[in-house]
HTML snippet that shows the backbone in 3Dmol.js (N, CA, C, O; Angstrom):
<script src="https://3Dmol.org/build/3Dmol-min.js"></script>
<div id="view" style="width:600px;height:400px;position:relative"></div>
<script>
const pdb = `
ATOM      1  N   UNK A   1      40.855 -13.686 -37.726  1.00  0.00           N
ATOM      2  CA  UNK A   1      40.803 -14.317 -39.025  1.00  0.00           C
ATOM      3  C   UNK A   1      39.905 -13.492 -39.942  1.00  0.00           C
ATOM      4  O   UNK A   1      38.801 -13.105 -39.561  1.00  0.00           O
ATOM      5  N   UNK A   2      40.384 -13.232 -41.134  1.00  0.00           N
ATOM      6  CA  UNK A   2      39.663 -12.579 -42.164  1.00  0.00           C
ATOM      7  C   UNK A   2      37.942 -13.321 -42.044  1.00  0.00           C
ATOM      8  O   UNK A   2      36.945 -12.620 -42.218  1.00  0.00           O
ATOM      9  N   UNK A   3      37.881 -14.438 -41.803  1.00  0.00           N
ATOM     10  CA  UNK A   3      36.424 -14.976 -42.178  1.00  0.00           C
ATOM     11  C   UNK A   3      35.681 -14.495 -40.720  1.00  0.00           C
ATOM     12  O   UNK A   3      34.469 -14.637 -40.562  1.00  0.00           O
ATOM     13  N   UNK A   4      36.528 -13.934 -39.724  1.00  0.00           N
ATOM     14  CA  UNK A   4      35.105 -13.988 -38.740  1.00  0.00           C
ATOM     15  C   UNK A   4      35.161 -12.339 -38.718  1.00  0.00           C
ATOM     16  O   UNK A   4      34.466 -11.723 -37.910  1.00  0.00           O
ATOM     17  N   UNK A   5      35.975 -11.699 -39.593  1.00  0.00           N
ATOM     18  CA  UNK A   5      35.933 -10.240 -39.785  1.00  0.00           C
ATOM     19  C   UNK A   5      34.101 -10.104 -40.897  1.00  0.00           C
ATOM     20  O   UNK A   5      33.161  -9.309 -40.927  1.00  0.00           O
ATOM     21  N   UNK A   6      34.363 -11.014 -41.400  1.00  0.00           N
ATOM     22  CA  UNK A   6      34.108 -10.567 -42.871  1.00  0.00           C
ATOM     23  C   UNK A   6      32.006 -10.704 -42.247  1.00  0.00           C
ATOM     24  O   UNK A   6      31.020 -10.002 -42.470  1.00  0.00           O
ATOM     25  N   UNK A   7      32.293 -12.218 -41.300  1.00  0.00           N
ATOM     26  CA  UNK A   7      30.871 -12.561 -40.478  1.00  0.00           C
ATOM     27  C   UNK A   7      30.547 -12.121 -39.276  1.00  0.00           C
ATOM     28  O   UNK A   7      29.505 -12.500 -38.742  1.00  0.00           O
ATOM     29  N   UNK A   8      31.244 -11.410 -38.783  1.00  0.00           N
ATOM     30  CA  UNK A   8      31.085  -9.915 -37.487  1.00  0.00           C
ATOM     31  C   UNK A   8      31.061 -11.276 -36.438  1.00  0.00           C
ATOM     32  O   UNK A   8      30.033 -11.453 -35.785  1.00  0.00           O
ATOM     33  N   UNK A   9      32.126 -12.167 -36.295  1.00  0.00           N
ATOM     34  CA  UNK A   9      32.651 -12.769 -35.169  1.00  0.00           C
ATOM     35  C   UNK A   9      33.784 -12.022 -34.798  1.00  0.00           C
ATOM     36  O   UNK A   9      34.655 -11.428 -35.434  1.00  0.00           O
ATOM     37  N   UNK A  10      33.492 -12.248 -33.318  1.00  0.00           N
ATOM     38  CA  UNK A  10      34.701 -11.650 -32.428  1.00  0.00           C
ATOM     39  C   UNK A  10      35.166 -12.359 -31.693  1.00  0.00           C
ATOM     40  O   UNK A  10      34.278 -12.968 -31.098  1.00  0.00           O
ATOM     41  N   UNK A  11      36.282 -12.680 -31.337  1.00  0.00           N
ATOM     42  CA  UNK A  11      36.955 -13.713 -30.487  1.00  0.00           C
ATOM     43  C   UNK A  11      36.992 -13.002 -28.901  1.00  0.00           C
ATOM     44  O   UNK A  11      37.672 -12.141 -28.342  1.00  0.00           O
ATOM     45  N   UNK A  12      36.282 -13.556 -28.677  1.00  0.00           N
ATOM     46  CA  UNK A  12      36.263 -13.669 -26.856  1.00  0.00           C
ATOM     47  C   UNK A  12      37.536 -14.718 -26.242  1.00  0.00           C
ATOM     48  O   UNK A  12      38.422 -14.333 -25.481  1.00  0.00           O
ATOM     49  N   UNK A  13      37.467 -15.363 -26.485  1.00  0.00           N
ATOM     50  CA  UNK A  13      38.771 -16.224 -25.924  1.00  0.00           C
ATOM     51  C   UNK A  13      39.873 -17.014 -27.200  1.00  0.00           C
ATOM     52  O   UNK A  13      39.425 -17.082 -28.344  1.00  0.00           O
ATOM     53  N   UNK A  14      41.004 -17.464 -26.968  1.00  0.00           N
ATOM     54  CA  UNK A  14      41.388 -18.054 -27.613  1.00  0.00           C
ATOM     55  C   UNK A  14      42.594 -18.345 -26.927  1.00  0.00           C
ATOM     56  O   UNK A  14      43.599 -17.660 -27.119  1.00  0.00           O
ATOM     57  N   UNK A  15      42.581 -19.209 -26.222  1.00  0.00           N
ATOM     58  CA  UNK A  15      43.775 -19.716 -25.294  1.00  0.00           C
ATOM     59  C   UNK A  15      44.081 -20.972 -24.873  1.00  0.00           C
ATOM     60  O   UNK A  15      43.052 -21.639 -24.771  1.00  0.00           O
ATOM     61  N   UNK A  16      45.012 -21.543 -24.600  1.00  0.00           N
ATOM     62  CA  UNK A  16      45.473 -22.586 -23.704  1.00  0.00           C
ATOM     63  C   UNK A  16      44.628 -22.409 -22.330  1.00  0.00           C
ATOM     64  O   UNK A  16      44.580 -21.460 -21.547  1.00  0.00           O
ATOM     65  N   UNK A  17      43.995 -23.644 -22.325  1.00  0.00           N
ATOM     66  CA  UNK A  17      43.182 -23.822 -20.972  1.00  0.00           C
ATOM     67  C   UNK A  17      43.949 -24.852 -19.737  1.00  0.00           C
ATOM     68  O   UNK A  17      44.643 -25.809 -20.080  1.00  0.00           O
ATOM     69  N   UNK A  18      43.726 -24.521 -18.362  1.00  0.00           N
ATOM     70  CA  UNK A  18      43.732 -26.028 -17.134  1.00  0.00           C
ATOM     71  C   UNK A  18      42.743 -25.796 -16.616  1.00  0.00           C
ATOM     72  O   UNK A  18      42.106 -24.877 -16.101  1.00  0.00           O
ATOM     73  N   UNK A  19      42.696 -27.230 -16.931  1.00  0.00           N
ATOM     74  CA  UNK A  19      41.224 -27.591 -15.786  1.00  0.00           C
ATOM     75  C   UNK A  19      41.349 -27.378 -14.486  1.00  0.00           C
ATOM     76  O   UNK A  19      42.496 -27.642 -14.127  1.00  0.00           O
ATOM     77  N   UNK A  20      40.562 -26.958 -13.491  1.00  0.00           N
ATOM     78  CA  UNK A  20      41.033 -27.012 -12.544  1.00  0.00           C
ATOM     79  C   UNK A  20      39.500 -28.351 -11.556  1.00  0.00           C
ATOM     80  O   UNK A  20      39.494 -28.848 -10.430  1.00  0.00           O
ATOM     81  N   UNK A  21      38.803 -28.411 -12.358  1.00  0.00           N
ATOM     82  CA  UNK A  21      38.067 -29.637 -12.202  1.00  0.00           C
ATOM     83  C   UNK A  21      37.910 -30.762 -13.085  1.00  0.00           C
ATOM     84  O   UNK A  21      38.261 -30.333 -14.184  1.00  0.00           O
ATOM     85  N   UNK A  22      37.683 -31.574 -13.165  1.00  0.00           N
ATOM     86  CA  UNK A  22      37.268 -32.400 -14.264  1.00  0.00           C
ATOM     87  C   UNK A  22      38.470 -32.528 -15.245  1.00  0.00           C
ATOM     88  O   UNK A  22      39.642 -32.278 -14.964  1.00  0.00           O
ATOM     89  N   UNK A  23      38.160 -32.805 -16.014  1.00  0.00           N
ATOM     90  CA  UNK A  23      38.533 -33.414 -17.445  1.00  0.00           C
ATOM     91  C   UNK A  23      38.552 -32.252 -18.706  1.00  0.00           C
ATOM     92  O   UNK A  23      37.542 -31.548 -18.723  1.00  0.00           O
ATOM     93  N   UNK A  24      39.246 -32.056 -19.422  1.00  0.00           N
ATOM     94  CA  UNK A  24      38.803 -30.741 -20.703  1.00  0.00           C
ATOM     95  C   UNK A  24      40.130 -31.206 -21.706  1.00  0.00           C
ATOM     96  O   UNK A  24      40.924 -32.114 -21.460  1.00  0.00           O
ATOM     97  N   UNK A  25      40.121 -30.302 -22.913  1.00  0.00           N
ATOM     98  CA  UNK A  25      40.631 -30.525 -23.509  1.00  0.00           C
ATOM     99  C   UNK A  25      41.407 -29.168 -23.374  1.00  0.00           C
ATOM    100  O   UNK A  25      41.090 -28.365 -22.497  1.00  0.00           O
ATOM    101  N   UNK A  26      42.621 -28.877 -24.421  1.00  0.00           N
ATOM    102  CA  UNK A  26      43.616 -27.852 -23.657  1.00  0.00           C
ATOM    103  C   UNK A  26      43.760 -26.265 -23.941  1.00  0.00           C
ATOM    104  O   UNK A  26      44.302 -25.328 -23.356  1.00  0.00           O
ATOM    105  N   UNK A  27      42.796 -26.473 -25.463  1.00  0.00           N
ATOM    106  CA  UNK A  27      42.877 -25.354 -25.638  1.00  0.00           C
ATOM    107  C   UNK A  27      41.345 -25.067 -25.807  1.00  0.00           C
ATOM    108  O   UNK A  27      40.613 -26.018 -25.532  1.00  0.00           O
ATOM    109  N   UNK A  28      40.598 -23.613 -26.320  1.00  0.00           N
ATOM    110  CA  UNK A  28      39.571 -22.886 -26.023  1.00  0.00           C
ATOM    111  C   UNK A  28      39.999 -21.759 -27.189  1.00  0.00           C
ATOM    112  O   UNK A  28      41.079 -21.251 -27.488  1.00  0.00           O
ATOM    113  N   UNK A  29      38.602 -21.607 -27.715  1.00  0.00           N
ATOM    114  CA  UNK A  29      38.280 -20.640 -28.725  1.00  0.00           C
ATOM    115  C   UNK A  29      36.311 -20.585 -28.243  1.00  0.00           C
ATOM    116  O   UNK A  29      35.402 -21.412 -28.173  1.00  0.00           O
ATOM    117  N   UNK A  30      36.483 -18.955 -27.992  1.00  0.00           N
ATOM    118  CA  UNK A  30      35.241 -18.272 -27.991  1.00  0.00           C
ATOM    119  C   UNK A  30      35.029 -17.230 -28.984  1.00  0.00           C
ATOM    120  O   UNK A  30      35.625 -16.165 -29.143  1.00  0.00           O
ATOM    121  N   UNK A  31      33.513 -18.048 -29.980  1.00  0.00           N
ATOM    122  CA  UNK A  31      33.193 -16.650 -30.488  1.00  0.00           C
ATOM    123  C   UNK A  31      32.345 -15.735 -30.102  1.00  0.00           C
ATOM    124  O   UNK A  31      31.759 -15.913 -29.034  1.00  0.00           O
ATOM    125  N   UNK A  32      32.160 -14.879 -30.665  1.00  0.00           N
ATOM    126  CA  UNK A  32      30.898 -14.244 -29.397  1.00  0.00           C
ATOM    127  C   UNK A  32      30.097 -13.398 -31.329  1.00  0.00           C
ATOM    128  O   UNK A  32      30.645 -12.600 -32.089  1.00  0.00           O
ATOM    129  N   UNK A  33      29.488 -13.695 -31.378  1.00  0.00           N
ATOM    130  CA  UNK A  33      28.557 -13.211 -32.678  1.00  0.00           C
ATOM    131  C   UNK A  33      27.273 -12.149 -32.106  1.00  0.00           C
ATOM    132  O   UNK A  33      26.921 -12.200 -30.927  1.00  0.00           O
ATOM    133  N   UNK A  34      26.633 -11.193 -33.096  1.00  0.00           N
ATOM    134  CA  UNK A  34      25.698 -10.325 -32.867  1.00  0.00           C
ATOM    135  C   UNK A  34      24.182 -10.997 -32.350  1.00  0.00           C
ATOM    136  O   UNK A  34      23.283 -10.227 -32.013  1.00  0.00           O
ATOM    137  N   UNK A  35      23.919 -12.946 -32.306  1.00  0.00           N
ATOM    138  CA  UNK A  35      22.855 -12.842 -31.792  1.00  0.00           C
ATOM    139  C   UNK A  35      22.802 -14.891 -31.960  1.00  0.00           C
ATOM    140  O   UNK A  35      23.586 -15.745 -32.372  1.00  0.00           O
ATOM    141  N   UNK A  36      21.950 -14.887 -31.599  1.00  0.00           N
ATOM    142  CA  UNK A  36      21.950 -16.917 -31.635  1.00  0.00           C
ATOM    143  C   UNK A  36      21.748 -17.249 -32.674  1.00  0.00           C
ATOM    144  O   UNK A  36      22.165 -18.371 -32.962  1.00  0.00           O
ATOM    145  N   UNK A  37      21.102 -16.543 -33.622  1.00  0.00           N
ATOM    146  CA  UNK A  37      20.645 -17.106 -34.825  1.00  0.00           C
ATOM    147  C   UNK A  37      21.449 -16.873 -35.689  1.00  0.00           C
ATOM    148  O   UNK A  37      21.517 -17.600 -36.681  1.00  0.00           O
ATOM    149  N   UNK A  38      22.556 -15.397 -35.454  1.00  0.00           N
ATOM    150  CA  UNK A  38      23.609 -15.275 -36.424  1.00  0.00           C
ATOM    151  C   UNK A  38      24.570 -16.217 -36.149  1.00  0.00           C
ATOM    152  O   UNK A  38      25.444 -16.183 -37.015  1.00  0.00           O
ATOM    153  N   UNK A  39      24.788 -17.122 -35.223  1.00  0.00           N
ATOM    154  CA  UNK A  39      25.995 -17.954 -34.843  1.00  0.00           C
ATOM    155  C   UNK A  39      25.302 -18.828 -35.236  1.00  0.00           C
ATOM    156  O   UNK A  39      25.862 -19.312 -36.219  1.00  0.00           O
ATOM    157  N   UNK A  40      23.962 -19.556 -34.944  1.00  0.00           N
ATOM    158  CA  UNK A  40      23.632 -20.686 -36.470  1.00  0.00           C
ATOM    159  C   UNK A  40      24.174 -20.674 -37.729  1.00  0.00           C
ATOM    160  O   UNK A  40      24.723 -21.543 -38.406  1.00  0.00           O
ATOM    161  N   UNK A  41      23.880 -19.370 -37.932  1.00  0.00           N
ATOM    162  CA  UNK A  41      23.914 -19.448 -39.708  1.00  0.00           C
ATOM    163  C   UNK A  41      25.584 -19.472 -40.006  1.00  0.00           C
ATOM    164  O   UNK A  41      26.113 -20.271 -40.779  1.00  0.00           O
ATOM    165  N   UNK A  42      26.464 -18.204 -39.064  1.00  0.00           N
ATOM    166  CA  UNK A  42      27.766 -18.526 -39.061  1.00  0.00           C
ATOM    167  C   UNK A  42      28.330 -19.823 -39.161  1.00  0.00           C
ATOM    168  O   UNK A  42      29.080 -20.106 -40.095  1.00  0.00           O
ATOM    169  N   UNK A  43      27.975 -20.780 -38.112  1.00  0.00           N
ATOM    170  CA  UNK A  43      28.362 -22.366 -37.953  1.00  0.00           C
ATOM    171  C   UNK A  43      27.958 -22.759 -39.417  1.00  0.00           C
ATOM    172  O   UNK A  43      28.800 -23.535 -39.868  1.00  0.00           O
ATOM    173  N   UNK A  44      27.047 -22.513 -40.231  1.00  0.00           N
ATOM    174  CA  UNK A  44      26.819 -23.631 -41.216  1.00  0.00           C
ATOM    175  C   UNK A  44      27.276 -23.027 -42.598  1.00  0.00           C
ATOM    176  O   UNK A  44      27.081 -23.644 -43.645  1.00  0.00           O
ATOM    177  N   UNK A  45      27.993 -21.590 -42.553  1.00  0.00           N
ATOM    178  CA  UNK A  45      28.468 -21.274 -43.854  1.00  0.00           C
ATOM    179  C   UNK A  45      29.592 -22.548 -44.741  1.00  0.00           C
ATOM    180  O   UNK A  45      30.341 -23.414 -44.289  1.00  0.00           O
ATOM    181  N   UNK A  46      29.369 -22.280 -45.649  1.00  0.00           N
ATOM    182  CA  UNK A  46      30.305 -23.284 -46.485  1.00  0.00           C
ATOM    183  C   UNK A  46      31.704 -23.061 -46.106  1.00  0.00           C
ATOM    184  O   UNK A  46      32.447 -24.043 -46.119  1.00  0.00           O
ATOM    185  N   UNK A  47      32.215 -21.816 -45.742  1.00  0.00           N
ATOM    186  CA  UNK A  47      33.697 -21.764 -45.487  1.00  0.00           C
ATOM    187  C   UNK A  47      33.698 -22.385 -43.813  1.00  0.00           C
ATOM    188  O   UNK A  47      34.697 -22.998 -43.436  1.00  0.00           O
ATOM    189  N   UNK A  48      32.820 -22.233 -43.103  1.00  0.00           N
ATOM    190  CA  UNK A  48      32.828 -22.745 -41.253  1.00  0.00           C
ATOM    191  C   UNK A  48      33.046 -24.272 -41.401  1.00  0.00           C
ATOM    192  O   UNK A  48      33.728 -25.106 -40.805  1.00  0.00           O
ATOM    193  N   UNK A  49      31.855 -24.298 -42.840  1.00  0.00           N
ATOM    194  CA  UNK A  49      32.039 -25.993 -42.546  1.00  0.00           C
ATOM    195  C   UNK A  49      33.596 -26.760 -43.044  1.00  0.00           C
ATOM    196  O   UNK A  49      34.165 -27.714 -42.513  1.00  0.00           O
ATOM    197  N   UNK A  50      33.926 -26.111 -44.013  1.00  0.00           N
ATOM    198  CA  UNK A  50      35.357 -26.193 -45.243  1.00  0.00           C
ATOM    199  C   UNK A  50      36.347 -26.412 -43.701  1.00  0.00           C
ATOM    200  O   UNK A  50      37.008 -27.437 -43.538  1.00  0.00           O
ATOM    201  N   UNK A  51      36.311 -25.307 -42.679  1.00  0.00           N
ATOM    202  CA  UNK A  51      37.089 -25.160 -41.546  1.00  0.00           C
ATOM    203  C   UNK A  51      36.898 -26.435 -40.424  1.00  0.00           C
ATOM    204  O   UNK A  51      37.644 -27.322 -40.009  1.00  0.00           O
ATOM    205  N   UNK A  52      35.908 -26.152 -40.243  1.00  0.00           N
ATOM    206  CA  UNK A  52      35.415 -27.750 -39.308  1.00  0.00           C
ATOM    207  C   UNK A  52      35.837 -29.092 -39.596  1.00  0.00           C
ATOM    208  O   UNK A  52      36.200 -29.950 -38.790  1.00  0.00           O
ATOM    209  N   UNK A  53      35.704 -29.200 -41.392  1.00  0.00           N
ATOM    210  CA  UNK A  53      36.477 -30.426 -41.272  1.00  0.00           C
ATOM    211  C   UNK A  53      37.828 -30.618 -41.261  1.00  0.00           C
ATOM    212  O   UNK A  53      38.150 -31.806 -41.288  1.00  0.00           O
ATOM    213  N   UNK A  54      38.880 -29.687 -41.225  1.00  0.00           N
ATOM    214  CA  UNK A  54      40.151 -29.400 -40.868  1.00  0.00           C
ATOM    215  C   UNK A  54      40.185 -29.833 -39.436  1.00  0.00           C
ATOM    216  O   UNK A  54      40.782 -30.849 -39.081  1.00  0.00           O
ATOM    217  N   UNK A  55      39.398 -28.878 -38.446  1.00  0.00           N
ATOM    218  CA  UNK A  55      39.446 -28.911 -37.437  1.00  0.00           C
ATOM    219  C   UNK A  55      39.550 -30.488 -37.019  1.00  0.00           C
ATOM    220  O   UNK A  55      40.488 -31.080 -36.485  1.00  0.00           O
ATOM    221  N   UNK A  56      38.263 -30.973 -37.444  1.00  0.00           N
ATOM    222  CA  UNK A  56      37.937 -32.335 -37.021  1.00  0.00           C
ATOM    223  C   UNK A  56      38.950 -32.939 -37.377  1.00  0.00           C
ATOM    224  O   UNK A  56      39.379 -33.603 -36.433  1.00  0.00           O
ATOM    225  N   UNK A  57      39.743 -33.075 -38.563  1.00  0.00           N
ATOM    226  CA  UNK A  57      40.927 -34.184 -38.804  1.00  0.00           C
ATOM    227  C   UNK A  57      42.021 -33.956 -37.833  1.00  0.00           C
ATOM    228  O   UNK A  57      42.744 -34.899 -37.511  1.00  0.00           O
ATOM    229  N   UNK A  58      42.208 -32.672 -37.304  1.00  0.00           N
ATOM    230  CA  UNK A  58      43.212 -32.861 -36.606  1.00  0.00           C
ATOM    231  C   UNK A  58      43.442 -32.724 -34.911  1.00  0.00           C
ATOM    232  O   UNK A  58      44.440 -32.862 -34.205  1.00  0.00           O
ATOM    233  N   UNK A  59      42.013 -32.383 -34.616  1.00  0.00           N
ATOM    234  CA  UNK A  59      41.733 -32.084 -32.777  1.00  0.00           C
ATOM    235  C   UNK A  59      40.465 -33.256 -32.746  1.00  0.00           C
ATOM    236  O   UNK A  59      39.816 -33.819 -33.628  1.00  0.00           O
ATOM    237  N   UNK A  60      40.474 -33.302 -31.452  1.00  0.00           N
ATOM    238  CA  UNK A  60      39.166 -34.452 -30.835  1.00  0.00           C
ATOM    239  C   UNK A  60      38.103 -33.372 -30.162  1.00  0.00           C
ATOM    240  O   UNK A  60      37.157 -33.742 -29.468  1.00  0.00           O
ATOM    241  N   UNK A  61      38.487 -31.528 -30.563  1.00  0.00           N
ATOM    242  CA  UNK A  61      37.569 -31.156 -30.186  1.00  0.00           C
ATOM    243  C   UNK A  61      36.091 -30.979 -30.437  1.00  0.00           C
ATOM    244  O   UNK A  61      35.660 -31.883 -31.152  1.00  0.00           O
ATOM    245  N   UNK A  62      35.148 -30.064 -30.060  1.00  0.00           N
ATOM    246  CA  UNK A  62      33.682 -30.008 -30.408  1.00  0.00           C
ATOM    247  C   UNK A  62      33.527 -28.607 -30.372  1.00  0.00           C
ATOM    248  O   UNK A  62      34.414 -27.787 -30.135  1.00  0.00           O
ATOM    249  N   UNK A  63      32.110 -28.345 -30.673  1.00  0.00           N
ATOM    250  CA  UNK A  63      31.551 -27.136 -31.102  1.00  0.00           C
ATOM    251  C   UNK A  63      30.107 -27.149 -30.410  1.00  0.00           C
ATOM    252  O   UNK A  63      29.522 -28.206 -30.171  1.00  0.00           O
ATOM    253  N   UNK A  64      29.664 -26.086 -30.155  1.00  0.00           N
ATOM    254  CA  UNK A  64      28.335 -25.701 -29.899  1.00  0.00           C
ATOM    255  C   UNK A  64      28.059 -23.924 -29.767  1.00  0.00           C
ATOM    256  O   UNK A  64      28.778 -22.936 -29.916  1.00  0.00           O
ATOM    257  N   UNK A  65      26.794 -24.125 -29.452  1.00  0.00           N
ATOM    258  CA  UNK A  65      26.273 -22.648 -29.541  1.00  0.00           C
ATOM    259  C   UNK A  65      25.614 -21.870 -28.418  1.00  0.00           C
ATOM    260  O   UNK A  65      24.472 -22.325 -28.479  1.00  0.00           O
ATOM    261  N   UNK A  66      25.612 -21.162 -27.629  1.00  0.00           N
ATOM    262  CA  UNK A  66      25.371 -21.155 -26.185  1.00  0.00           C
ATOM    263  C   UNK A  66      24.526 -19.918 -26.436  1.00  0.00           C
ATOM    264  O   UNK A  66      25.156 -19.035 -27.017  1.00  0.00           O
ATOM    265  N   UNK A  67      23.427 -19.662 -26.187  1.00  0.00           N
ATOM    266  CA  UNK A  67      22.703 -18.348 -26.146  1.00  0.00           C
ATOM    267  C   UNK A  67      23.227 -17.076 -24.871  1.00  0.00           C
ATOM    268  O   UNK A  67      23.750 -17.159 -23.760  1.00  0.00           O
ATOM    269  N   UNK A  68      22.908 -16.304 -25.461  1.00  0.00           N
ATOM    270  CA  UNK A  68      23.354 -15.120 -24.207  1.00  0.00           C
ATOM    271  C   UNK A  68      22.114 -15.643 -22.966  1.00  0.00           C
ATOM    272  O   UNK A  68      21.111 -16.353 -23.044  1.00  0.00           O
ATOM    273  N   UNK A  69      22.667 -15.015 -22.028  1.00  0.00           N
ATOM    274  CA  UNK A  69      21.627 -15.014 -20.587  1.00  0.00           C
ATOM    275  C   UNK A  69      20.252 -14.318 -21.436  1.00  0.00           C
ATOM    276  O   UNK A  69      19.455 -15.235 -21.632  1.00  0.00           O
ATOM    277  N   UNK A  70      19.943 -13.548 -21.764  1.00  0.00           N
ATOM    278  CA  UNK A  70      19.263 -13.037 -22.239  1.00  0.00           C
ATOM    279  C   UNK A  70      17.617 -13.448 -22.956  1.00  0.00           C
ATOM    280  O   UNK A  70      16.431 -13.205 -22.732  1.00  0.00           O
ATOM    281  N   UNK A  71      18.721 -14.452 -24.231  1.00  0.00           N
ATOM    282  CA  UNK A  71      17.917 -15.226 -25.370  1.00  0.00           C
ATOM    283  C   UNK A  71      17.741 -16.541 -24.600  1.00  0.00           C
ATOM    284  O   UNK A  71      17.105 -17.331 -25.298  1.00  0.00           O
ATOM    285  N   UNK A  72      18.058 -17.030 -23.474  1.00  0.00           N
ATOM    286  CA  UNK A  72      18.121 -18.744 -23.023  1.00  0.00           C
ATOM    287  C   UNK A  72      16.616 -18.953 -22.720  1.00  0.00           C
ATOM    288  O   UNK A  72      16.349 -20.143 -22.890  1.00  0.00           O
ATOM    289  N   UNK A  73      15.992 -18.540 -22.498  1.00  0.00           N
ATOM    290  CA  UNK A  73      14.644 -18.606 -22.351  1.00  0.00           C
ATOM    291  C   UNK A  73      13.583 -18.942 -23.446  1.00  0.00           C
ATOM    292  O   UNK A  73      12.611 -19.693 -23.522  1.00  0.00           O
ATOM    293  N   UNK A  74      14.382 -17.801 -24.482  1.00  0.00           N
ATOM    294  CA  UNK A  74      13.324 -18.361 -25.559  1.00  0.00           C
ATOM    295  C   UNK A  74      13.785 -19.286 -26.338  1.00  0.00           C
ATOM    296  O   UNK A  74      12.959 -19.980 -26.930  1.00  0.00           O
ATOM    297  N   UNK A  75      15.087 -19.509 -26.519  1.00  0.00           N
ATOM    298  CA  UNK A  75      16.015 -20.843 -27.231  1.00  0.00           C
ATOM    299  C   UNK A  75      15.109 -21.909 -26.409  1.00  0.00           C
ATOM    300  O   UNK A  75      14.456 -22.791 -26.967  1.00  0.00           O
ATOM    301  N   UNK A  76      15.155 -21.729 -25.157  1.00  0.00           N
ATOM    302  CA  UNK A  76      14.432 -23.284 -25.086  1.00  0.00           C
ATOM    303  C   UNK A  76      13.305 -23.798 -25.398  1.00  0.00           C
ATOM    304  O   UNK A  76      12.873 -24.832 -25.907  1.00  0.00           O
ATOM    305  N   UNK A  77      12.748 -22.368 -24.768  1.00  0.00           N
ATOM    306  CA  UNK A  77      10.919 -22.774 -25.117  1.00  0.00           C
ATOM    307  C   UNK A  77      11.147 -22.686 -26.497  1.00  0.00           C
ATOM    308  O   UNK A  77      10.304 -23.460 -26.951  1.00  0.00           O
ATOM    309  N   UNK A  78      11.764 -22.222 -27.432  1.00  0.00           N
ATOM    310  CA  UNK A  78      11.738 -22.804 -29.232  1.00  0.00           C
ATOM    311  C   UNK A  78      11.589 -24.214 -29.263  1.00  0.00           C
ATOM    312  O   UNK A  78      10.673 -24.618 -29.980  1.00  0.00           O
ATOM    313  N   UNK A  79      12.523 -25.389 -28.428  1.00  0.00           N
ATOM    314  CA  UNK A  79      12.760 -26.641 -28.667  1.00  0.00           C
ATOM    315  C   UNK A  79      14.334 -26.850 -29.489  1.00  0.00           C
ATOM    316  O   UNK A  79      14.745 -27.813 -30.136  1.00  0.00           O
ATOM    317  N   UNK A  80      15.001 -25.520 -29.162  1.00  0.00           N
ATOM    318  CA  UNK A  80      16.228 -26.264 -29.732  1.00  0.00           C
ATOM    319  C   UNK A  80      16.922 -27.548 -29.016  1.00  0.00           C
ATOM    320  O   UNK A  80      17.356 -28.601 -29.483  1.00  0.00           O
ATOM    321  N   UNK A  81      16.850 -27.019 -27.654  1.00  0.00           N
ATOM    322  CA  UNK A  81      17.647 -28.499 -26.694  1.00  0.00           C
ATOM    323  C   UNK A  81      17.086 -29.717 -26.699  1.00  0.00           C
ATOM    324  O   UNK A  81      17.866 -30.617 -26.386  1.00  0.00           O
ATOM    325  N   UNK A  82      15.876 -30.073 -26.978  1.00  0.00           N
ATOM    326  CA  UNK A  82      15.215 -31.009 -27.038  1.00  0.00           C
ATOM    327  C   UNK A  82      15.624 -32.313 -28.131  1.00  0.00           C
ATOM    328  O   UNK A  82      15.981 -31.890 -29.230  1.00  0.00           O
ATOM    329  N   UNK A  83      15.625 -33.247 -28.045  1.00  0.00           N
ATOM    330  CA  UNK A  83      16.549 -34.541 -28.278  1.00  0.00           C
ATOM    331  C   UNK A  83      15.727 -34.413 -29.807  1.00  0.00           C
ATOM    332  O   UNK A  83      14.582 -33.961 -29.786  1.00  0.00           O
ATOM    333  N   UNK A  84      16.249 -34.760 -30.927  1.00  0.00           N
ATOM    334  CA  UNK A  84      15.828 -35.101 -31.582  1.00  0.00           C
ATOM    335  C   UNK A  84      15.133 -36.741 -31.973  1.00  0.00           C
ATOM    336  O   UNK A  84      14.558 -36.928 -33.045  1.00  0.00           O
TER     337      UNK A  84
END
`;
const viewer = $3Dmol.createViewer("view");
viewer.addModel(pdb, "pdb");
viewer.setStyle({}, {cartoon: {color: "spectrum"}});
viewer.zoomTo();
viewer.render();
</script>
């Protein structure tokens, strides 16, 4: 998509999924962005959000942000996971 050209997203996945445990939904989109904080700011651009609520009207899916192996250490000790 022109918008994740334009925000240096790259699609890691984008496929029809089976579970082969549990419960999921059927399809799968991975982005993979230059760092955790650029996939924050990505998620909250005005066009991500313009997209999200598309998304939302028409899938029961969700979104989140997963740090590399790398950054998971300091994402936590930041307090992002922590309950508001």
């Amino acid at each position: 998509m022109p918008i994740d050209k334009k925000y240096g997203a790259h699609v890691m996945v984008g496929s029809p999924v089976k579970a082969l445990e549990g419960a999921m939904l059927t399809h799968m989109v991975i982005l993979k962005l230059e760092s955790f904080e650029a996939a924050q700011t990505y998620f909250n651009l005005p066009e991500i959000t313009e997209l999200s609520k598309l998304r939302k009207s028409i899938t029961d899916g969700w979104a989140t942000i997963v740090p590399c192996d790398a950054d998971t250490a300091r994402i936590v000790d930041s307090g992002y996971f922590r309950e508001s």
